[in-house]
C-alpha positions in Angstrom: -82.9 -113.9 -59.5 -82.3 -112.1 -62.8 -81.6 -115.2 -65.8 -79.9 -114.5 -69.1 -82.5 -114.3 -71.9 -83.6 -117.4 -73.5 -83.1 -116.5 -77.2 -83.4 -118.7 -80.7 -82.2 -117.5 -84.1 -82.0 -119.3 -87.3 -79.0 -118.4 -89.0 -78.7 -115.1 -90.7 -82.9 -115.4 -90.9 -83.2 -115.0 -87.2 -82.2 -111.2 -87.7 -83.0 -110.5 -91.1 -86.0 -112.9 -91.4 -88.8 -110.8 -93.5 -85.7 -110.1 -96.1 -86.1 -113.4 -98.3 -89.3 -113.5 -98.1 -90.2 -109.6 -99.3 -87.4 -109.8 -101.7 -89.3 -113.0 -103.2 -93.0 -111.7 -103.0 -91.3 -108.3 -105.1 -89.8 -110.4 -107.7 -92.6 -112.7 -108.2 -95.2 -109.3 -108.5 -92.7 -107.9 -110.8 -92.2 -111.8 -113.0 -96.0 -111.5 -113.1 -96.3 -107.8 -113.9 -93.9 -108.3 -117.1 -95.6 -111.8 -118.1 -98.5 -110.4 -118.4 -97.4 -107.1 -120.2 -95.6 -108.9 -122.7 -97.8 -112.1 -123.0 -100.8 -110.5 -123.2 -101.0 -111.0 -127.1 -100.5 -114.9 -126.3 -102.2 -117.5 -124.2 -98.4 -118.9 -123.5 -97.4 -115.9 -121.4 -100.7 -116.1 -119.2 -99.8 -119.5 -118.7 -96.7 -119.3 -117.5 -97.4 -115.9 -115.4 -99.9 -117.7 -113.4 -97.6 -120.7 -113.7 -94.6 -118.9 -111.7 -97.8 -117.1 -109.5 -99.1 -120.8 -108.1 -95.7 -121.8 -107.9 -94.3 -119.2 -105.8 -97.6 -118.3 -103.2 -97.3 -121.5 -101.6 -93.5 -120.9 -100.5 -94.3 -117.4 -99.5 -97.3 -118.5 -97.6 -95.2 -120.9 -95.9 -92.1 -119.2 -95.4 -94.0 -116.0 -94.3 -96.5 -116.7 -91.8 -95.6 -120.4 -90.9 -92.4 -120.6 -90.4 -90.6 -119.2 -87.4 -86.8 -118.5 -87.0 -86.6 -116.5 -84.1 -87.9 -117.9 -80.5 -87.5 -116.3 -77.3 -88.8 -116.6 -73.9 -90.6 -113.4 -72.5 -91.5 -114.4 -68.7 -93.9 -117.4 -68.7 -94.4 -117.0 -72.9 -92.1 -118.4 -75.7 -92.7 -115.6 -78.2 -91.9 -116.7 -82.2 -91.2 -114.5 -85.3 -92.2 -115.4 -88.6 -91.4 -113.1 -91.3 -94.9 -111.8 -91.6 -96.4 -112.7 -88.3 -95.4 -113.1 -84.2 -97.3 -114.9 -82.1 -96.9 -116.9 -78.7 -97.9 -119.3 -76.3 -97.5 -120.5 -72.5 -94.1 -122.3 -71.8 -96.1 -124.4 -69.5 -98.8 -125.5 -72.7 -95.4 -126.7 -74.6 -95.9 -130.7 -74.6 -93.5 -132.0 -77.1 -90.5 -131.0 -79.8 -90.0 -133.0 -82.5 -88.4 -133.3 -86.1 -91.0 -131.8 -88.4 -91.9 -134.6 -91.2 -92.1 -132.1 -94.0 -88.5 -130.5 -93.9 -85.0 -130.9 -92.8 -83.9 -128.5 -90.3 -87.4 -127.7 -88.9 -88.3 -128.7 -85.4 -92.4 -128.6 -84.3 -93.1 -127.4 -81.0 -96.3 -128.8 -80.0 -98.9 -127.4 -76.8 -101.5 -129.3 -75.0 -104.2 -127.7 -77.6 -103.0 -129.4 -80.4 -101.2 -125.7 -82.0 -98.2 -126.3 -83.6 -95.0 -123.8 -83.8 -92.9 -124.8 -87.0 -89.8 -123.8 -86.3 -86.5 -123.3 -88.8 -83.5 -124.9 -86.9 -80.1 -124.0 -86.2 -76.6 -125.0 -84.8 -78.1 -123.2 -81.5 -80.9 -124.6 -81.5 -79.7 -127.6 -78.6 -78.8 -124.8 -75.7 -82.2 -123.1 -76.2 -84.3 -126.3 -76.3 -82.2 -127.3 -72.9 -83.3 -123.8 -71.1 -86.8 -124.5 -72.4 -87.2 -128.0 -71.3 -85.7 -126.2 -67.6 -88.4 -123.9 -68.0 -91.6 -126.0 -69.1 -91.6 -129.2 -66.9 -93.7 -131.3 -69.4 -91.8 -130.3 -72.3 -90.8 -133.7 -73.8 -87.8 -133.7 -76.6 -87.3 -136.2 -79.0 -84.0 -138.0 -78.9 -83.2 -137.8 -82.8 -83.9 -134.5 -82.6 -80.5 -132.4 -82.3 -79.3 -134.6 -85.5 -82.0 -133.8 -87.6 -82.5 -130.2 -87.1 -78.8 -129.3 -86.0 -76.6 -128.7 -88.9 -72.7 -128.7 -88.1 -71.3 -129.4 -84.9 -74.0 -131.6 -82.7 -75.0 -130.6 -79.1 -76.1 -133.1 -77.4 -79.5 -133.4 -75.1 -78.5 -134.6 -72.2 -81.0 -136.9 -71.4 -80.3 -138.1 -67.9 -79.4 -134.3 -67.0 -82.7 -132.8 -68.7 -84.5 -135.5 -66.6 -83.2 -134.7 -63.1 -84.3 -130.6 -64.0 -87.8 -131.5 -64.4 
C-alpha cells in the first residue's frame, strides 16, 4: 500500500532554509572585515567588531545546525534539515513532542536516548504530527502543543482519535 509522503516545512524556511542563515554569516564576515579595516587605528572599532562577532555566532550556530524546519518521513526514519546539517532518527525511538522552553514556535521531538530534534513550527505542523503519532506508536504529544507552536488558524490533535490509532 503506497501512502502519501509525510512532509514538514516551516514557512518559507522549509524550502529556502540555508538562505537567512548564509546571508547572515556573509554580512557578519563582511561587518567584521570593515570593523577591523577601519578601526584598526582604535581600540573602539576592535571592540565593537568582536562585539557584533559574539553577538551574531551564537544565532548562526543555533539557527544553522540546531534548528530544523523541514521534517519528513523516509520509510521507518524521520529525516530533519537544518540549514547547515541533516540528520535522522527511527520513528519508533520518537517518545515525546513538546513546546520547546526556549522559543515560541519551536516544538522538541524527543527519542528514547535522550537526543533531541529542535524543530521551527508551522501552521502545518498539526497534520504531520497526526501521521507521525500514526506512524510511531509511543509517540506521545503534548496537549498545549498545537497553540504554542501553531501560528494562525489552530488544528486541533485529536486526542481521543490519536489514541484509538496507536
Amino acid at each position: 500500500m503506497n501512502r502519501a509522503p509525510l512532509v514538514f516545512r516551516a514557512g518559507p524556511l522549509g524550502r529556502y532554509h540555508a538562505l537567512p542563515v548564509l546571508l547572515l554569516a556573509i554580512c557578519n564576515v563582511v561587518a567584521f572585515a570593515l570593523l577591523l579595516v577601519r578601526g584598526s587605528r582604535s581600540t573602539a572599532g576592535l571592540i565593537v567588531a568582536s562585539a557584533i562577532t559574539v553577538a551574531v555566532l551564537p544565532v548562526l550556530w543555533w539557527w544553522g545546525l540546531r534548528v530544523a524546519t523541514l521534517l519528513h518521513v523516509e520509510g521507518d526514519r524521520l529525516r530533519w534539515s537544518a540549514p547547515l546539517r541533516t540528520g535522522s532518527v527511527p520513528i519508533d525511538a520518537l517518545v515525546t513532542a513538546v513546546p520547546a522552553r526556549f522559543g515560541f514556535g519551536h516544538l522538541v521531538l524527543r527519542t528514547r536516548s535522550g537526543s533531541a530534534v529542535v524543530v521551527l513550527g508551522g501552521r502545518r505542523v498539526g497534520p504531520f504530527l497526526e501521521g507521525l503519532a500514526a506512524l510511531a506508536p509511543d509517540l506521545d504529544v503534548a496537549p498545549d502543543l498545537l497553540r504554542v507552536v501553531a501560528p494562525g488558524p489552530r488544528f486541533r490533535f485529536d486526542e481521543d482519535a490519536g489514541d484509538a490509532g496507536r
